[in-house]
mmCIF file of the N, C-alpha and C atoms, coordinates in Angstrom:
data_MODEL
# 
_entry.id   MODEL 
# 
loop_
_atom_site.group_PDB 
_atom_site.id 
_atom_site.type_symbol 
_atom_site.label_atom_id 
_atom_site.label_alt_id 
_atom_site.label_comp_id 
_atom_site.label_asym_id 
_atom_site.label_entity_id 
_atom_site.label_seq_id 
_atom_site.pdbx_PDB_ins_code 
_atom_site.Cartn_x 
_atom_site.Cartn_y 
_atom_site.Cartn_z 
_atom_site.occupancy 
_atom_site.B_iso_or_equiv 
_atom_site.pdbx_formal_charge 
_atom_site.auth_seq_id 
_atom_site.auth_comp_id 
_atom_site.auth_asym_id 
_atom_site.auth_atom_id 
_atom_site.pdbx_PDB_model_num 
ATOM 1   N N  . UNK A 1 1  ? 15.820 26.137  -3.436  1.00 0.00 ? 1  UNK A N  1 
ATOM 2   C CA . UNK A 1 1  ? 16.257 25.931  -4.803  1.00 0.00 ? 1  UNK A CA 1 
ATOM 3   C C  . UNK A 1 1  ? 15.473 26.906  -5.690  1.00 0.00 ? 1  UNK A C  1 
ATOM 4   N N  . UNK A 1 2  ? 16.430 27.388  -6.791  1.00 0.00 ? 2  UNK A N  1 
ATOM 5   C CA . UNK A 1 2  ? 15.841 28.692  -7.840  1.00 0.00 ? 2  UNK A CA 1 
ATOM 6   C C  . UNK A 1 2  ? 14.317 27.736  -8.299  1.00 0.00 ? 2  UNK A C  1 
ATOM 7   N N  . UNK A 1 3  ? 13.463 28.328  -8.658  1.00 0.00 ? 3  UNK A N  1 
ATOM 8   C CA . UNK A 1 3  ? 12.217 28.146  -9.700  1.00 0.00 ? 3  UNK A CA 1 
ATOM 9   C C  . UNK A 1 3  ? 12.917 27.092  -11.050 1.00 0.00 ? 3  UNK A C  1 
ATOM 10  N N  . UNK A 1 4  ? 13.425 27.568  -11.551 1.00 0.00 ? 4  UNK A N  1 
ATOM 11  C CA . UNK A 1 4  ? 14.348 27.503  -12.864 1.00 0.00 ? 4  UNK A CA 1 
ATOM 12  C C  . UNK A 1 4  ? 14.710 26.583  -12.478 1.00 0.00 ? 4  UNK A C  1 
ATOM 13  N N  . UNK A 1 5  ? 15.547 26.107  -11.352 1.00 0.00 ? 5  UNK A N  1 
ATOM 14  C CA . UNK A 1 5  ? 16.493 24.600  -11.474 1.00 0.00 ? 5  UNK A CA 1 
ATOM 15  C C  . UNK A 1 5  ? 15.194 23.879  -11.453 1.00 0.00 ? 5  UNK A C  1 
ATOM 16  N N  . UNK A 1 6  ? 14.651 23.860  -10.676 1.00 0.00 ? 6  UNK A N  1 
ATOM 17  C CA . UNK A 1 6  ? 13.422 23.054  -10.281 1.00 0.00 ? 6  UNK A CA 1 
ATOM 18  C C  . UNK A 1 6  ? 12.718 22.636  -11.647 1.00 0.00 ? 6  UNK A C  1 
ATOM 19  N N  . UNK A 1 7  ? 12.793 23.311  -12.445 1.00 0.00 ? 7  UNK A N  1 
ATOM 20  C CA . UNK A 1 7  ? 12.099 23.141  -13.648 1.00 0.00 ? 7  UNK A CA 1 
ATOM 21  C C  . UNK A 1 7  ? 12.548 22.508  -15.099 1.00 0.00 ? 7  UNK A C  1 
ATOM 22  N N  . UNK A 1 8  ? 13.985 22.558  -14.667 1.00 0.00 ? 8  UNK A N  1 
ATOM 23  C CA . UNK A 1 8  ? 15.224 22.196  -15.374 1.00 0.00 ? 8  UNK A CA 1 
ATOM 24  C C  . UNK A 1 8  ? 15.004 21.064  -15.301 1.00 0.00 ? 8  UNK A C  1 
ATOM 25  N N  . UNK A 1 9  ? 14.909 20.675  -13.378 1.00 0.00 ? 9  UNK A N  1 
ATOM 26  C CA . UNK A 1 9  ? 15.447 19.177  -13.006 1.00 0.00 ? 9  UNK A CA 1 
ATOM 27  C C  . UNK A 1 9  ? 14.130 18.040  -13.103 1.00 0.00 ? 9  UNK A C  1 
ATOM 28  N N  . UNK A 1 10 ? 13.002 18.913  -12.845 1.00 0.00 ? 10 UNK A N  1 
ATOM 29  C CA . UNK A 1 10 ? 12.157 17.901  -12.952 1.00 0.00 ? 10 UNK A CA 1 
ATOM 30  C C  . UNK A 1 10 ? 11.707 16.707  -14.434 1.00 0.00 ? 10 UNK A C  1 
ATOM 31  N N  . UNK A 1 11 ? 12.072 17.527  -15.078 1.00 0.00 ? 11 UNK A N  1 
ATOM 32  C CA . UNK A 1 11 ? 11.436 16.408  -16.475 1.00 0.00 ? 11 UNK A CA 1 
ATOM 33  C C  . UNK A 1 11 ? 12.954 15.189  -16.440 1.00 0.00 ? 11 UNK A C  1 
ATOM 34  N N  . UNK A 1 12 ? 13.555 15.672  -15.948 1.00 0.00 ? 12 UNK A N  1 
ATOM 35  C CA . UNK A 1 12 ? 15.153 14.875  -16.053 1.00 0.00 ? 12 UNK A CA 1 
ATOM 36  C C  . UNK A 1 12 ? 14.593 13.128  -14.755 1.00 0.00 ? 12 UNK A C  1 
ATOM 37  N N  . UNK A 1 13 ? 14.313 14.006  -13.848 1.00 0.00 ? 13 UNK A N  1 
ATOM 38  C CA . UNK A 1 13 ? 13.777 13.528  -12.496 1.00 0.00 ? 13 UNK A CA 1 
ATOM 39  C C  . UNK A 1 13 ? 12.697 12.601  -13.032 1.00 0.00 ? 13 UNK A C  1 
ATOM 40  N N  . UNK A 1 14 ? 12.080 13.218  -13.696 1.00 0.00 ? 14 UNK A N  1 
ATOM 41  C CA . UNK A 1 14 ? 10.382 12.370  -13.882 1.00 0.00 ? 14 UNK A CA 1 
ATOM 42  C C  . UNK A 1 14 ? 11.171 11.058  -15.061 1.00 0.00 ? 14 UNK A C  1 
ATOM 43  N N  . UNK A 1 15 ? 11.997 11.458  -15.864 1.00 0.00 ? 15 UNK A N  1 
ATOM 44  C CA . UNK A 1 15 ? 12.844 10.126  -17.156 1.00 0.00 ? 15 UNK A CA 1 
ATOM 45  C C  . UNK A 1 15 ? 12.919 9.362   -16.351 1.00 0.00 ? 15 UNK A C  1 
ATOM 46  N N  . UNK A 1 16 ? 13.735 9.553   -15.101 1.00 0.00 ? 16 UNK A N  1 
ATOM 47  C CA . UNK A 1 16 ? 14.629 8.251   -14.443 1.00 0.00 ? 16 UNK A CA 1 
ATOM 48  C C  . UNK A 1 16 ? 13.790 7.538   -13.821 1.00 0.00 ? 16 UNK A C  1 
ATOM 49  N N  . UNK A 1 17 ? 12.723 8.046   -13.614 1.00 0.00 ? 17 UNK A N  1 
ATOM 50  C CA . UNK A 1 17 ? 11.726 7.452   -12.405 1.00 0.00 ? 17 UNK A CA 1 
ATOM 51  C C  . UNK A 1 17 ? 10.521 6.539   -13.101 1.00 0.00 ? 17 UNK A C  1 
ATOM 52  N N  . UNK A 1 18 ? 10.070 7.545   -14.526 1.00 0.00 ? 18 UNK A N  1 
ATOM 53  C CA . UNK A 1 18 ? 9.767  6.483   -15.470 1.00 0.00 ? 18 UNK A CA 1 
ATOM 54  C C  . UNK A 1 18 ? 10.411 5.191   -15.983 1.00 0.00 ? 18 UNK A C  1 
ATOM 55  N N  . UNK A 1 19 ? 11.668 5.216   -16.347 1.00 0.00 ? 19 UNK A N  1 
ATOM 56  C CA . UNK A 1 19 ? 12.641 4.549   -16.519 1.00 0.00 ? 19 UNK A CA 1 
ATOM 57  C C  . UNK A 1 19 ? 12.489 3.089   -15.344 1.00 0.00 ? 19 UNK A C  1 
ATOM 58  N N  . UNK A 1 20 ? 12.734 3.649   -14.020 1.00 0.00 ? 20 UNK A N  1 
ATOM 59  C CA . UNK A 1 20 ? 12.889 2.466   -12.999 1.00 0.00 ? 20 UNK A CA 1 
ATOM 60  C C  . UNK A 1 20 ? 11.232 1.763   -12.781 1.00 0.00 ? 20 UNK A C  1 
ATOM 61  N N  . UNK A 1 21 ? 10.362 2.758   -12.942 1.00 0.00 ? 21 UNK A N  1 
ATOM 62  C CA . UNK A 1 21 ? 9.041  1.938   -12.954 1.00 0.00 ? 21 UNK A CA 1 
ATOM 63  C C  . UNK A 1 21 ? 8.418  1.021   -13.743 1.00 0.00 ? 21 UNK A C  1 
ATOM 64  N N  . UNK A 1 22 ? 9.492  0.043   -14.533 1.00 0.00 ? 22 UNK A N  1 
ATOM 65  C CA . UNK A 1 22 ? 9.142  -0.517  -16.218 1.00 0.00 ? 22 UNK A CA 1 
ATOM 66  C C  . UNK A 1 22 ? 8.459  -1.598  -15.267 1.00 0.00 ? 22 UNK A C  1 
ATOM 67  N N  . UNK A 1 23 ? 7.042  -2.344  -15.501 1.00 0.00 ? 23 UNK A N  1 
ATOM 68  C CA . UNK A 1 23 ? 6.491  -3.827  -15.173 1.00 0.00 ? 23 UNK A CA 1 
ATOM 69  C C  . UNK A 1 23 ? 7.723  -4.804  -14.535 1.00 0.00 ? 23 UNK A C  1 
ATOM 70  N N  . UNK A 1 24 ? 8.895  -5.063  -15.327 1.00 0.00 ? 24 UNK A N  1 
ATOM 71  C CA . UNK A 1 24 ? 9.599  -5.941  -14.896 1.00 0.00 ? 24 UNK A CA 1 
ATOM 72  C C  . UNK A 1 24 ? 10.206 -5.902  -13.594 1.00 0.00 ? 24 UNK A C  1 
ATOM 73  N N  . UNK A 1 25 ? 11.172 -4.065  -13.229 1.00 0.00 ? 25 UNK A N  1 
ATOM 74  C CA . UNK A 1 25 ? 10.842 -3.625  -11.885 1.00 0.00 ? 25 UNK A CA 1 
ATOM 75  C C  . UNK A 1 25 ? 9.901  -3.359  -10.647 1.00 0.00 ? 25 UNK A C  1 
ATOM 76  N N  . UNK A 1 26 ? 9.087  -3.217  -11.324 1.00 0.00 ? 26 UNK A N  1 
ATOM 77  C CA . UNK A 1 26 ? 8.149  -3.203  -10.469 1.00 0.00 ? 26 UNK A CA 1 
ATOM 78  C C  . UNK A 1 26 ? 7.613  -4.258  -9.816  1.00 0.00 ? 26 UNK A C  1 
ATOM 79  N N  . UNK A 1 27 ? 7.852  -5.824  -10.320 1.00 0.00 ? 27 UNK A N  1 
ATOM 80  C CA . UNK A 1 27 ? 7.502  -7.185  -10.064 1.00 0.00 ? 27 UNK A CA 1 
ATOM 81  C C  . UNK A 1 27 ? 8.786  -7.484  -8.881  1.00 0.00 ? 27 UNK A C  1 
ATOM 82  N N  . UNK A 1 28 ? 10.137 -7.047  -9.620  1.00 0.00 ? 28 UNK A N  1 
ATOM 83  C CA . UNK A 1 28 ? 11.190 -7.674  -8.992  1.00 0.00 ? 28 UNK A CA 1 
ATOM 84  C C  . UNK A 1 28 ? 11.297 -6.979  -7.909  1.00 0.00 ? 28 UNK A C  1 
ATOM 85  N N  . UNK A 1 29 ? 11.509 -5.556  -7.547  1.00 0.00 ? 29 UNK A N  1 
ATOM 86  C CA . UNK A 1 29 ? 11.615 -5.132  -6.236  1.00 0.00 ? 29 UNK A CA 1 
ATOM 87  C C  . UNK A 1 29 ? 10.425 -5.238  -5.191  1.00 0.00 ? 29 UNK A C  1 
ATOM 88  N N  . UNK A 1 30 ? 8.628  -5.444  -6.042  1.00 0.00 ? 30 UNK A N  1 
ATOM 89  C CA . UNK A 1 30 ? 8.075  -5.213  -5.609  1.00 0.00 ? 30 UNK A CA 1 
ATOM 90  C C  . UNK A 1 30 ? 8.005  -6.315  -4.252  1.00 0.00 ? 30 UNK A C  1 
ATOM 91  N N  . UNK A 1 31 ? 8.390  -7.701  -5.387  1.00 0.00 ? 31 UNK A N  1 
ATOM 92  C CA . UNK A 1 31 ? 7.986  -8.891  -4.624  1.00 0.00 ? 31 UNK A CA 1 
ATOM 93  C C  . UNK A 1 31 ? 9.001  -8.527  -3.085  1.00 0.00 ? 31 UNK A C  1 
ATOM 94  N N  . UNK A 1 32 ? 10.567 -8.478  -3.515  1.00 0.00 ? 32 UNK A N  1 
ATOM 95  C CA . UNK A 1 32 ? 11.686 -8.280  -2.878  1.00 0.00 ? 32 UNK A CA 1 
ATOM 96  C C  . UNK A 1 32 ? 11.017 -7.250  -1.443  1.00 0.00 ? 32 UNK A C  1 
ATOM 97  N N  . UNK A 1 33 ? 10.031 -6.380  -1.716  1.00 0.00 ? 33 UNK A N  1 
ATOM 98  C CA . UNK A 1 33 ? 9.245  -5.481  -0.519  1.00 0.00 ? 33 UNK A CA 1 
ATOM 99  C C  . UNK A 1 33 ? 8.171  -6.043  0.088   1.00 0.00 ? 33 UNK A C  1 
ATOM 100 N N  . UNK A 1 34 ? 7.520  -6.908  -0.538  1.00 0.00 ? 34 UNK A N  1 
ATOM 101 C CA . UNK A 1 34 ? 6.778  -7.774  -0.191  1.00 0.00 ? 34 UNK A CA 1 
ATOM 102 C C  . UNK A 1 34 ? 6.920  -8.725  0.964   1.00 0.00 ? 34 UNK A C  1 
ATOM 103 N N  . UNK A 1 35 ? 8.490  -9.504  0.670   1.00 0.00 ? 35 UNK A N  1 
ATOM 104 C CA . UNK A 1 35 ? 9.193  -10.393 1.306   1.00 0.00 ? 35 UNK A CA 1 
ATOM 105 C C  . UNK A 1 35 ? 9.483  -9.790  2.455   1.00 0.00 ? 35 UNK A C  1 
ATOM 106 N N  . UNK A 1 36 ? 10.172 -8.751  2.289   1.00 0.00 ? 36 UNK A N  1 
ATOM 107 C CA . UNK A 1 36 ? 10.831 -8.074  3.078   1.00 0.00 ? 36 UNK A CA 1 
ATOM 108 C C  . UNK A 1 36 ? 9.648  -7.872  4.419   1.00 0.00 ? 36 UNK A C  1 
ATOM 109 N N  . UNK A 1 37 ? 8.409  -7.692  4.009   1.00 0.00 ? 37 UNK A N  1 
ATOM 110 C CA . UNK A 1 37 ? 7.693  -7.114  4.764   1.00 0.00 ? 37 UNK A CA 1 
ATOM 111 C C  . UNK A 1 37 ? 6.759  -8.294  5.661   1.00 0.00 ? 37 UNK A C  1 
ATOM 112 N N  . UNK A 1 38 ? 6.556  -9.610  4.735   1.00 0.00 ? 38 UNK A N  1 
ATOM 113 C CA . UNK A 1 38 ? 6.316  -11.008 4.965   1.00 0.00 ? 38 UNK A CA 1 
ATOM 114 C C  . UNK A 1 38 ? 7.174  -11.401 6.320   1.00 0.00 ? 38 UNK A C  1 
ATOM 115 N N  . UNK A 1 39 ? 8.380  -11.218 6.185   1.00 0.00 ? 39 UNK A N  1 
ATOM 116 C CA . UNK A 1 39 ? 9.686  -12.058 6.932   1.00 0.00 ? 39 UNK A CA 1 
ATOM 117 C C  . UNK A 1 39 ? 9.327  -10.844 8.017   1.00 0.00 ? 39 UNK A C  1 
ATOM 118 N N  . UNK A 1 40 ? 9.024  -9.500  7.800   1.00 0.00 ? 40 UNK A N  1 
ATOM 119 C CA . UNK A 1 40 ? 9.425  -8.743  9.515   1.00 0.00 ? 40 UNK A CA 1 
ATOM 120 C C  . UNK A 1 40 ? 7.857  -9.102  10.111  1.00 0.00 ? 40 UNK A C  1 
ATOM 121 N N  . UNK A 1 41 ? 7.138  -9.593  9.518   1.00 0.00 ? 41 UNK A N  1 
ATOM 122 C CA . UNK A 1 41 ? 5.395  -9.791  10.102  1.00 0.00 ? 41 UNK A CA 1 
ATOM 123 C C  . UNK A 1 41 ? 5.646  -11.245 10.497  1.00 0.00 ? 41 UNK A C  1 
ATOM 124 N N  . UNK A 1 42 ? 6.299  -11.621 10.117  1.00 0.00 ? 42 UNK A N  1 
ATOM 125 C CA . UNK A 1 42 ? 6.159  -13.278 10.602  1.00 0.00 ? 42 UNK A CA 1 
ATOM 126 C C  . UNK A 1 42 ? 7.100  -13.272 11.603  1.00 0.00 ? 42 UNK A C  1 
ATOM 127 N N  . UNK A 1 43 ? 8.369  -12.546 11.974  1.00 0.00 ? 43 UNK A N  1 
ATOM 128 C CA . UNK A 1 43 ? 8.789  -12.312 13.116  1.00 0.00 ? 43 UNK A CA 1 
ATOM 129 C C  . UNK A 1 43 ? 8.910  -11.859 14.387  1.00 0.00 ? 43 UNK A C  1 
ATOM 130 N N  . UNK A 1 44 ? 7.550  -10.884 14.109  1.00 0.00 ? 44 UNK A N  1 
ATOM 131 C CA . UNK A 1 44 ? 6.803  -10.362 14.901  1.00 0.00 ? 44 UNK A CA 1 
ATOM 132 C C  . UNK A 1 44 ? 6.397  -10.942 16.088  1.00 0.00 ? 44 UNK A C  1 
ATOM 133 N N  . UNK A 1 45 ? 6.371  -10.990 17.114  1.00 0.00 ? 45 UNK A N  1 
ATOM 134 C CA . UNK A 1 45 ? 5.512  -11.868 18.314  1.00 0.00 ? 45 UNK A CA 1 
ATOM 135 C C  . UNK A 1 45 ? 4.228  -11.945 18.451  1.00 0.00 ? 45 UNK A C  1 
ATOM 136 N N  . UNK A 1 46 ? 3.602  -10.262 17.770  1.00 0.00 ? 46 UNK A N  1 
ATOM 137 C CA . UNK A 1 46 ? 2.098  -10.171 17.744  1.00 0.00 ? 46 UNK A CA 1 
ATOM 138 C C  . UNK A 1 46 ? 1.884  -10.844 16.469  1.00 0.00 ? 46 UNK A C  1 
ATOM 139 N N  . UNK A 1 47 ? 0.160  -11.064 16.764  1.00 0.00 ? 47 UNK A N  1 
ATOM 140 C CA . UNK A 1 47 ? -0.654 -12.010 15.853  1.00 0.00 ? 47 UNK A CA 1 
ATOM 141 C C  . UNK A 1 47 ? -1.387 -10.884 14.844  1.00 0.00 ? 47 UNK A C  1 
ATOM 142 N N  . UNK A 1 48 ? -1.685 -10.086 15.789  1.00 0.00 ? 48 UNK A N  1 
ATOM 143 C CA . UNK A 1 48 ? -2.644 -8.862  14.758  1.00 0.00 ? 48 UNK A CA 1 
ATOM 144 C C  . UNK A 1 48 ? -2.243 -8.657  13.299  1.00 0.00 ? 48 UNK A C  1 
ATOM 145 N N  . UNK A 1 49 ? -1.010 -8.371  13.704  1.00 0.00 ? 49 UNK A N  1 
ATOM 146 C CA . UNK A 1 49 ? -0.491 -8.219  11.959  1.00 0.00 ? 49 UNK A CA 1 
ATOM 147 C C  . UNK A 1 49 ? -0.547 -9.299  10.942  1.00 0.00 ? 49 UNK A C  1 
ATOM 148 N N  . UNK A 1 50 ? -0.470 -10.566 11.568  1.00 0.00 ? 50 UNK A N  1 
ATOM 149 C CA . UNK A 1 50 ? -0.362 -11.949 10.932  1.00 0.00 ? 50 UNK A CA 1 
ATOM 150 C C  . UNK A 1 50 ? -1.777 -11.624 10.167  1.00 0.00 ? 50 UNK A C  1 
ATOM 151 N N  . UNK A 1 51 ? -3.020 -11.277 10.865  1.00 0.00 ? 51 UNK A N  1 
ATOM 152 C CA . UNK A 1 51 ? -3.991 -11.343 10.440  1.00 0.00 ? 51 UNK A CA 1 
ATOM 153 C C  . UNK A 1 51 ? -4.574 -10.028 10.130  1.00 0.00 ? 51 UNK A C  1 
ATOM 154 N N  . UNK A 1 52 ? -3.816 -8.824  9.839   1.00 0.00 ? 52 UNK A N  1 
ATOM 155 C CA . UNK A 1 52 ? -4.071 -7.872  9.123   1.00 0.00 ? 52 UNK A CA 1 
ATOM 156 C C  . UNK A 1 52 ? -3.031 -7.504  7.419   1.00 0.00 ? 52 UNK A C  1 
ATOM 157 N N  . UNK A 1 53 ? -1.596 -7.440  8.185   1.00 0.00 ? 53 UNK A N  1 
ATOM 158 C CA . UNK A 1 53 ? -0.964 -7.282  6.722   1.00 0.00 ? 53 UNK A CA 1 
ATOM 159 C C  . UNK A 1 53 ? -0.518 -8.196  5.925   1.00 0.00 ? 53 UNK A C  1 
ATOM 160 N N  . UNK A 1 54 ? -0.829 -9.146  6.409   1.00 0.00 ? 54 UNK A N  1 
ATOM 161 C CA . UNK A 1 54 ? -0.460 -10.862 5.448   1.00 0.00 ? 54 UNK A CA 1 
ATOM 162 C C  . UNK A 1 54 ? -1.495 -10.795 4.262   1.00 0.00 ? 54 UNK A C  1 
ATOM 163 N N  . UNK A 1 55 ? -2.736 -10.729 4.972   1.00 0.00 ? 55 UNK A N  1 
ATOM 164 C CA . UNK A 1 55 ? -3.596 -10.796 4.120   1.00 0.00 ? 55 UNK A CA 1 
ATOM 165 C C  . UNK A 1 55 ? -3.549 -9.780  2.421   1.00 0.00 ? 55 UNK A C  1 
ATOM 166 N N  . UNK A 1 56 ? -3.256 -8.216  3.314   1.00 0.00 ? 56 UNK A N  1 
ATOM 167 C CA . UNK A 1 56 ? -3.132 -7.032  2.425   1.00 0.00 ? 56 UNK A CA 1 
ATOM 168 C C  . UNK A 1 56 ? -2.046 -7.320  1.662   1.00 0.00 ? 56 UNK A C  1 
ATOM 169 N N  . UNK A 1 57 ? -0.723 -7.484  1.693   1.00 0.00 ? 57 UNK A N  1 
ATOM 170 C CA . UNK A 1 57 ? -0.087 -8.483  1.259   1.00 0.00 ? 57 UNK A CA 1 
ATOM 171 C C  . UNK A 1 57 ? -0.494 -8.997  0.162   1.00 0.00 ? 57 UNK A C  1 
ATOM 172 N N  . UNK A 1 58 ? -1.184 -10.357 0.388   1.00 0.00 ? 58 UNK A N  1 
ATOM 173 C CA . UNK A 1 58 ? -1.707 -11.110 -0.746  1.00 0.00 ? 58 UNK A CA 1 
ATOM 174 C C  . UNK A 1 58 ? -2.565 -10.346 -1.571  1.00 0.00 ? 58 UNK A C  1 
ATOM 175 N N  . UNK A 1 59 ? -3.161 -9.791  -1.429  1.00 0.00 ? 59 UNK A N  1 
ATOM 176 C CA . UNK A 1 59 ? -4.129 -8.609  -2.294  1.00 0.00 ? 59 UNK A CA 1 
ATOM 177 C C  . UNK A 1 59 ? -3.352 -8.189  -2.834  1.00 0.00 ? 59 UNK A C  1 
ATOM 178 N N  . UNK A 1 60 ? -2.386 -7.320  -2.593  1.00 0.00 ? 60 UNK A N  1 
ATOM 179 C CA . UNK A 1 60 ? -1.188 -6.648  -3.293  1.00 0.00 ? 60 UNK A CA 1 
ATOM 180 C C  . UNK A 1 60 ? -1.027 -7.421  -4.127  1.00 0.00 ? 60 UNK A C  1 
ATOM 181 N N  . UNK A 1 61 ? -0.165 -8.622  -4.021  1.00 0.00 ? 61 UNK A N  1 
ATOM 182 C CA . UNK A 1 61 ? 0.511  -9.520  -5.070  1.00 0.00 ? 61 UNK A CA 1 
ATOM 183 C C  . UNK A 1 61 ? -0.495 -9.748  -5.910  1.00 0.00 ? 61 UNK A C  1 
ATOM 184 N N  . UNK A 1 62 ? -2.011 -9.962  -5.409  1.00 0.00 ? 62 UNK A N  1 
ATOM 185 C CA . UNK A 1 62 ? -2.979 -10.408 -6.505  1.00 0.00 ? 62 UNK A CA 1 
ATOM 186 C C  . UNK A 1 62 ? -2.857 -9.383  -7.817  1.00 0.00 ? 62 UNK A C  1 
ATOM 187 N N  . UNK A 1 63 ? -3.195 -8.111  -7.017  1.00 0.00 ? 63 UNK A N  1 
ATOM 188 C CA . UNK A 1 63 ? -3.804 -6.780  -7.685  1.00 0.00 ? 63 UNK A CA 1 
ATOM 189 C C  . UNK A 1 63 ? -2.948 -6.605  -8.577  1.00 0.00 ? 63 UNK A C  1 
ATOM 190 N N  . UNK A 1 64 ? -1.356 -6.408  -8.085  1.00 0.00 ? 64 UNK A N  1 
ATOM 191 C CA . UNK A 1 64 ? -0.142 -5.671  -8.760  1.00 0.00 ? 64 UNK A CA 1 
ATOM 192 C C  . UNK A 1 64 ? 0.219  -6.902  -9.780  1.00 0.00 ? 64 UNK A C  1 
ATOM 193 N N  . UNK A 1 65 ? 0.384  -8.115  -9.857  1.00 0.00 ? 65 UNK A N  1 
ATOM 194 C CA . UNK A 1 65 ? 0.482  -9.295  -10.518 1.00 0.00 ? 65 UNK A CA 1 
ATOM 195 C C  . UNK A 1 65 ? 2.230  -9.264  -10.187 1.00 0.00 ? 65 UNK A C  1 
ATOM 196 N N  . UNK A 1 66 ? 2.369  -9.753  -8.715  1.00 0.00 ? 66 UNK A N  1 
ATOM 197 C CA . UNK A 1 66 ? 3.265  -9.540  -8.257  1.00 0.00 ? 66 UNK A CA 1 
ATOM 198 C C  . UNK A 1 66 ? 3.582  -11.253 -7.732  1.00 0.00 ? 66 UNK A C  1 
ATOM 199 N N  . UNK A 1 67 ? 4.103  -12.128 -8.164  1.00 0.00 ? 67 UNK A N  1 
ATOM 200 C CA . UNK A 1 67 ? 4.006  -13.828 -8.034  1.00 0.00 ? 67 UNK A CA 1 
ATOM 201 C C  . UNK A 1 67 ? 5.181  -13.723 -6.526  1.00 0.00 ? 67 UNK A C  1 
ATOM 202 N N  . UNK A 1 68 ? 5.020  -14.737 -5.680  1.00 0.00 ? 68 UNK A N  1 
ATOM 203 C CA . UNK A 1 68 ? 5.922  -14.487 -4.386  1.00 0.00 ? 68 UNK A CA 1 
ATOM 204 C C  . UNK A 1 68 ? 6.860  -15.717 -4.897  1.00 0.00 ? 68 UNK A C  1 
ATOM 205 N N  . UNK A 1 69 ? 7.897  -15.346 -5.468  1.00 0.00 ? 69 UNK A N  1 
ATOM 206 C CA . UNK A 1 69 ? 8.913  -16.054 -6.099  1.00 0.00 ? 69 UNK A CA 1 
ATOM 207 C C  . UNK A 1 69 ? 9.853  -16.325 -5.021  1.00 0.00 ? 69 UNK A C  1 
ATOM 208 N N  . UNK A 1 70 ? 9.763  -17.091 -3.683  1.00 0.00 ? 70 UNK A N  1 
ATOM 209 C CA . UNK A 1 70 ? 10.484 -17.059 -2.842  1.00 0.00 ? 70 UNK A CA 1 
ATOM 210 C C  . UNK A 1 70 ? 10.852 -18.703 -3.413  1.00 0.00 ? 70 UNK A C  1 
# 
């Protein structure tokens, strides 16, 4: 891609992305990745993860102020 488009496209690129990162998104998909990631660790057969990314997980939700609205 030219220099020029690239330069065109990025501030356009950087709006939308600001745009989708507002607090309220960031809660709703975050949790929604959260879950997502909860439900494939708990389906898991191994334990390791139970007791590695569950935890990180909850840190996340703490840190990000991300509530597990399941």
């Amino acid at each position: 891609m030219p220099k020029f488009l690239l330069e065109l496209a990025l501030p356009i690129i950087m709006n939308v992305v600001e745009g989708l990162l507002n607090p309220e998104n960031i809660q709703k998909y975050g949790d929604k990745l959260f879950d997502f990631i909860e439900d494939a660790v708990a389906a898991s057969e191994t334990t390791f993860d139970d007791k590695t990314v569950l935890p990180i997980i909850k840190a996340l939700r703490v840190g990000l102020n991300i509530p597990d609205n399941d």
